[in-house]
C-alpha positions in Angstrom: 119.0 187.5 10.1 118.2 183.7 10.4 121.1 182.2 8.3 124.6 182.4 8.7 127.5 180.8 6.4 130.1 179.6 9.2 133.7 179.5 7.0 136.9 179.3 8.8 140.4 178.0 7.9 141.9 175.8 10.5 143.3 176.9 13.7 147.1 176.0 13.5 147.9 173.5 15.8 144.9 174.0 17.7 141.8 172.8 15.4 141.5 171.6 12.0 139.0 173.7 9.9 136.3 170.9 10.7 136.4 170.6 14.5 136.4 175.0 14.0 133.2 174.5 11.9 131.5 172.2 14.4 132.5 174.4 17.6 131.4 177.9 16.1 127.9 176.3 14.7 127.7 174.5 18.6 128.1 178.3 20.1 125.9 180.0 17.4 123.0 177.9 17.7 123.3 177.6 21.8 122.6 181.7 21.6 120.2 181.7 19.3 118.4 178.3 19.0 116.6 177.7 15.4 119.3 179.5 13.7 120.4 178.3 10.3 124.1 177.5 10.0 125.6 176.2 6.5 129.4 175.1 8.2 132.0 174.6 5.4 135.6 174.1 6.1 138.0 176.5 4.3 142.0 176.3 3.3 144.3 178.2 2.0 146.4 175.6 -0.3 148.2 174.5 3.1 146.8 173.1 5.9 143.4 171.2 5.6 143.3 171.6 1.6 143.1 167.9 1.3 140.7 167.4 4.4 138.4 170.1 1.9 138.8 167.9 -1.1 138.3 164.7 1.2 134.8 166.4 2.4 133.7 166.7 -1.6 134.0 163.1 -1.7 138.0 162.6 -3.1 139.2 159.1 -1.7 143.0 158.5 -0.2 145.5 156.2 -2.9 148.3 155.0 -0.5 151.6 155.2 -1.6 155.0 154.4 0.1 157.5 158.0 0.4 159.9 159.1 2.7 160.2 162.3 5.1 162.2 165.3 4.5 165.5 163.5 5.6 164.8 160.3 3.9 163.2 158.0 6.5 160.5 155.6 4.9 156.9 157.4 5.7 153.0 156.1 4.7 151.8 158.6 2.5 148.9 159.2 -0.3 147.6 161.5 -3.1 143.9 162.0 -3.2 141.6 160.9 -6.2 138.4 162.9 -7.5 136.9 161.9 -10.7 140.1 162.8 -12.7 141.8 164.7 -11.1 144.7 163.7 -8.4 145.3 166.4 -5.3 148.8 166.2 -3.9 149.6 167.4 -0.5 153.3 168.6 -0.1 152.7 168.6 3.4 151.8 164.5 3.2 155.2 164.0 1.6 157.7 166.9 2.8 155.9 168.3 5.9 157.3 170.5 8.6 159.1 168.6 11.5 159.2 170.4 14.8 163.2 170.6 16.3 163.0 167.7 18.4 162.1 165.7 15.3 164.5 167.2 13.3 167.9 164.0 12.8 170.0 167.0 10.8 169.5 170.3 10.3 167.0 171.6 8.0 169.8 172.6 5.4 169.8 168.8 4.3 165.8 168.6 4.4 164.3 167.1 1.1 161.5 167.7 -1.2 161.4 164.5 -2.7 158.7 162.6 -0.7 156.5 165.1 -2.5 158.1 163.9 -6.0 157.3 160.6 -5.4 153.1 161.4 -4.7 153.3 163.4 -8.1 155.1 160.3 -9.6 152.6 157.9 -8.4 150.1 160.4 -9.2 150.9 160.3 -13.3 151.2 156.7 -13.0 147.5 156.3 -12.5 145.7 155.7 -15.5 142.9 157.3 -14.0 144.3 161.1 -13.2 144.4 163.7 -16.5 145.3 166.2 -13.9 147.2 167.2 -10.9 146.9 169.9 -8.2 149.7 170.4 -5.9 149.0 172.1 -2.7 151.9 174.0 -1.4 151.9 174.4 2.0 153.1 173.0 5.8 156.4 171.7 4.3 159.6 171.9 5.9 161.9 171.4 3.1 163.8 174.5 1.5 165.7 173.1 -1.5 163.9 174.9 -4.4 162.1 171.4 -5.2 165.7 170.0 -6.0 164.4 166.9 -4.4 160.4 166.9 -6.3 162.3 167.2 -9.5 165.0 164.4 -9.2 162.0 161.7 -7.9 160.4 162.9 -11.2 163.2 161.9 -13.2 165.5 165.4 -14.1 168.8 164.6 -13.8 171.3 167.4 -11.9 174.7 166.8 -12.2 177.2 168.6 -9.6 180.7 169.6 -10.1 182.9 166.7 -11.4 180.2 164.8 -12.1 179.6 164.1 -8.5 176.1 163.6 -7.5 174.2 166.2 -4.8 174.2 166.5 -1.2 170.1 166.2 -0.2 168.2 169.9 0.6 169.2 172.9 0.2 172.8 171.3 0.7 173.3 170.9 -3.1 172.0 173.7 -4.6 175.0 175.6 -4.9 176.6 172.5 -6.6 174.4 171.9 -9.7 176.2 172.0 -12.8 174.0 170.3 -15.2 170.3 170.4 -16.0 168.4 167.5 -17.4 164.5 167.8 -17.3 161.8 165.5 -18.2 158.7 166.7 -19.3 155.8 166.6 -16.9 153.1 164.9 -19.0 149.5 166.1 -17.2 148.6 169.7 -16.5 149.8 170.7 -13.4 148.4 173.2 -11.0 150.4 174.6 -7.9 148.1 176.0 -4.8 150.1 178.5 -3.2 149.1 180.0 0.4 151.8 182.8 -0.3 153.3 185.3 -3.0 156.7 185.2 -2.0 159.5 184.9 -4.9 162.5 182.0 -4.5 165.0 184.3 -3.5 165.9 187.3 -1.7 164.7 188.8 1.8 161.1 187.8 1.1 162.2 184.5 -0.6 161.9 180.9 0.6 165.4 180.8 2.5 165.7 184.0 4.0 161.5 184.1 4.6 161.2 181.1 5.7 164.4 178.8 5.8 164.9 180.0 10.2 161.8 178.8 10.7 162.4 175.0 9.5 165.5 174.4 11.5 168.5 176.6 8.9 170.2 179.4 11.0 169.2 183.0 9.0 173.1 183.8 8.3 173.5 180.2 6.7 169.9 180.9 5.1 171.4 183.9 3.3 174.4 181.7 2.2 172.3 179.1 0.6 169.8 181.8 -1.3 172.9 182.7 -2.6 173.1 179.3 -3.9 169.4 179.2 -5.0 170.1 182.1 -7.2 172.8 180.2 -9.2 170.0 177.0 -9.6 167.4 179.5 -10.3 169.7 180.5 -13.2 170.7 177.3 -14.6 166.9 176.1 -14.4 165.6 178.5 -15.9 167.9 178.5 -18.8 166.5 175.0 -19.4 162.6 175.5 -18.6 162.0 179.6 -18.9 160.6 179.2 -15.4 160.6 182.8 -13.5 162.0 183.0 -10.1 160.1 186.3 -9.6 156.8 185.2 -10.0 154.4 185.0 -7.2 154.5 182.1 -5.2 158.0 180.5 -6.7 159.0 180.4 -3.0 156.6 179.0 -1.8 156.8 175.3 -0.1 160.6 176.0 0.2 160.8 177.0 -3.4 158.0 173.7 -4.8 156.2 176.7 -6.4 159.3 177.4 -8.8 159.4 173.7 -9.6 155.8 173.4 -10.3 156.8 176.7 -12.8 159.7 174.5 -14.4 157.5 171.6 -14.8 155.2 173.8 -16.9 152.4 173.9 -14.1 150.5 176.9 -13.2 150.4 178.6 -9.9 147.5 180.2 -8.2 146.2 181.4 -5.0 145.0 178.3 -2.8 141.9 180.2 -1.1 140.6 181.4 -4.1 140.5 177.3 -5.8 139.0 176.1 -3.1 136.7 178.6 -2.8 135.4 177.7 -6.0 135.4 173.9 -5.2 132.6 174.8 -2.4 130.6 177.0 -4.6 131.2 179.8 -1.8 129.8 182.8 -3.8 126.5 181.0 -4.3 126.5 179.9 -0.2 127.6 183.7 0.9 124.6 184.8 -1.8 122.4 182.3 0.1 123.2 183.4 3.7 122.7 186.4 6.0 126.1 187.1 7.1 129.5 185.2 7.6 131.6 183.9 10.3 135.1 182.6 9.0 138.3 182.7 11.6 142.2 181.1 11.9 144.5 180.6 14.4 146.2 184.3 13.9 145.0 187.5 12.1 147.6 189.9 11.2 149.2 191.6 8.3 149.5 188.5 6.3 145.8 187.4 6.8 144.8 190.0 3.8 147.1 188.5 1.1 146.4 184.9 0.3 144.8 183.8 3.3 141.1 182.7 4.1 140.1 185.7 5.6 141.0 188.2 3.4 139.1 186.4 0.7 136.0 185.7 2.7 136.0 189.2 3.6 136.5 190.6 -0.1 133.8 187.9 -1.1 131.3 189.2 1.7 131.8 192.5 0.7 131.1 192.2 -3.0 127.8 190.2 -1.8 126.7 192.8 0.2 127.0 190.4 3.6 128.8 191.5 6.6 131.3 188.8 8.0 133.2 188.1 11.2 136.2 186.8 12.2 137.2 184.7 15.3 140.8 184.3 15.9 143.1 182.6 18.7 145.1 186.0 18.6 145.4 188.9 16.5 148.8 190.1 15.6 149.8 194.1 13.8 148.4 194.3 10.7 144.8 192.6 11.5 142.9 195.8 11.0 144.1 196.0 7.4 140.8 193.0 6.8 138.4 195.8 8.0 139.1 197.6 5.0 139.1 194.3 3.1 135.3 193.8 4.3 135.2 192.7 7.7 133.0 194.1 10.6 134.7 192.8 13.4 137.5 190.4 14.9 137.2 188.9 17.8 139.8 186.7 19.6 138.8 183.5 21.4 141.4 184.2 25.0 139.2 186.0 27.3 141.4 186.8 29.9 145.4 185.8 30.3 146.2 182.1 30.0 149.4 180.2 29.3 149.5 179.8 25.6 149.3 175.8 25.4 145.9 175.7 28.1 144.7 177.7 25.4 145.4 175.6 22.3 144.1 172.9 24.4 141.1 174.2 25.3 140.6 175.9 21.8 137.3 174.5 20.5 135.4 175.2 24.3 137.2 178.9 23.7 136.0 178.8 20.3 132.5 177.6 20.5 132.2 180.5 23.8 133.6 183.4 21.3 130.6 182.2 18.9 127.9 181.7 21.7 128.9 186.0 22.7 128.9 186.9 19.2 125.4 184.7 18.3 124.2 186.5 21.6 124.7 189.8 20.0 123.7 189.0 16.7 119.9 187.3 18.3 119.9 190.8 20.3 120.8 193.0 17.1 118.1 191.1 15.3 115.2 191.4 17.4 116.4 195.2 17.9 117.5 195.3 21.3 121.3 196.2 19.9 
């Protein structure tokens, strides 16, 4: 073995995909110097997908938006050749508690409206991606949708509350036509509603209480119904929750929606680079259940199996679940904590943790090759 493919997602929190790439090589090549280490950052469709599309040479476009609850924001889309990538994290993205002026109930998607409106005003872009991810709106893109130009009317002919707030209250449906193919990167496969659904899922965790979260997917279901009498759009289908329900709006504006991992693993050619190298080490912030559906790891691990390449995952912590990525193709998981240690020293210190889980695994690797393991 004297190549390795080093391809993690970012570290939540802790490390973008980047710094993870730069730590993992540093530990790697510190065990075993004269190793050869191809790095390339991986997402998902969330977190880092635009720092990926930056690194194949995409370039920022400022535009002016606002933040879930409607406080003026810098924002951008990013421009590649033709094609526009639009972060629904840059324009609706997840605001810790303390940041949070209302509750999460009155959160808006339409930051992220107003980056695909500036988006199709740019002569340049025939088409449009949308990652869906790190958002902390839940109003079934109610917000996206009226910055595009729909019109929703509520009862009386009043107009809507902002978020989730409103969506109880739509009584008419006027859409516009999204004029450029659209394509939705979704990081999940959960559908609008229900249990597993964008409110129930996922509404706690950006500030709505779960018994009010169950009210308002209540109300979801009766926009769900009146949008897709309009647009055909399916409320079911995998990934309409995602990005507090964006993914069913990218479904009404007649967009596709597709795993995240697997575009962006074809953006970086990462068949060809896992073809190229001996093995592969790829890692995030948390393996567990979820990790096999959707996320980076499962698919590196699927793609390292069908290559015939072993691969290895480094994690901050691994949760129930994780071992389900040994059957997926893995060969072993290894978290970064070596010993107890309050969780936010740890997330401080994650790239020296990082780059020591890497300079123990290259150790063993070096040994293994030279057959002394």
């Amino acid at each position: 073995m004297t190549r390795l493919l080093v391809a993690p997602d970012s570290f939540k929190g802790s490390l973008p995909a980047g710094a993870a790439v730069a730590a993992i090589t540093a530990g790697l090549q510190r065990a075993w110097p004269g190793l050869v280490v191809d790095g390339q950052p991986l997402a998902d469709g969330g977190e880092g997908t635009g720092a990926v599309w930056e690194g194949l040479g995409a370039r920022r476009v400022p535009v002016a938006v606002e933040d879930v609850f409607g406080r003026p924001q810098a924002g951008y889309y990013l421009l590649r050749g033709d094609t526009a990538l639009v972060e629904a994290a840059v324009g609706s993205g997840f605001l810790p508690e303390a940041a949070r002026p209302a509750g999460g109930e009155y959160a808006s998607s339409r930051g992220t409206g107003r980056l695909l409106a500036a988006a199709l005003a740019d002569r340049r872009v025939r088409q449009v991606l949308l990652a869906l991810g790190g958002t902390g709106s839940s109003d079934g893109g109610l917000g996206l949708l009226e910055a595009l130009g729909w019109e929703f009317i509520g009862r009386g002919g009043r107009p809507l509350p902002p978020g989730a707030q409103g969506l109880g209250q739509v009584e008419v449906v006027r859409p516009r036509r999204f004029p450029k193919p659209l394509l939705g990167l979704v990081d999940v496969d959960c559908p609008l509603t229900g249990p597993e659904g964008a409110l129930q899922l996922f509404g706690p965790q950006k500030g709505i209480p779960p018994e009010q979260a169950q009210v308002l997917d209540r109300a979801m279901v009766a926009y769900a119904f009146r949008l897709t009498a309009v647009t055909g759009a399916d409320p079911a289908a995998p990934g309409a929750g995602a990005a507090g329900g964006m993914g069913f709006a990218v479904l009404a504006l007649g967009g596709r929606l597709v795993p995240g991992a697997e575009a962006v693993a074809g953006w970086v050619d990462l068949d060809r680079r896992l073809a190229a190298a001996d093995g592969v080490i790829t890692g995030e912030g948390r393996l567990d259940g979820q990790s096999a559906h959707g996320k980076v790891v499962g698919l590196v691990a699927r793609r390292a199996r069908a290559a015939g390449r072993r691969a290895w995952a480094l994690c901050g912590s691994r949760g129930p679940g994780a071992e389900a990525l040994y059957d997926l193709g893995l060969t072993g998981i290894y978290p970064l904590v070596p010993g107890p240690l309050p969780l936010r020293v740890a997330m401080d210190g994650a790239a020296a943790l990082l780059e020591e889980a890497a300079y123990h695994l290259g150790r063993w690797l070096r040994a293994e090759a030279d057959g002394r393991a």
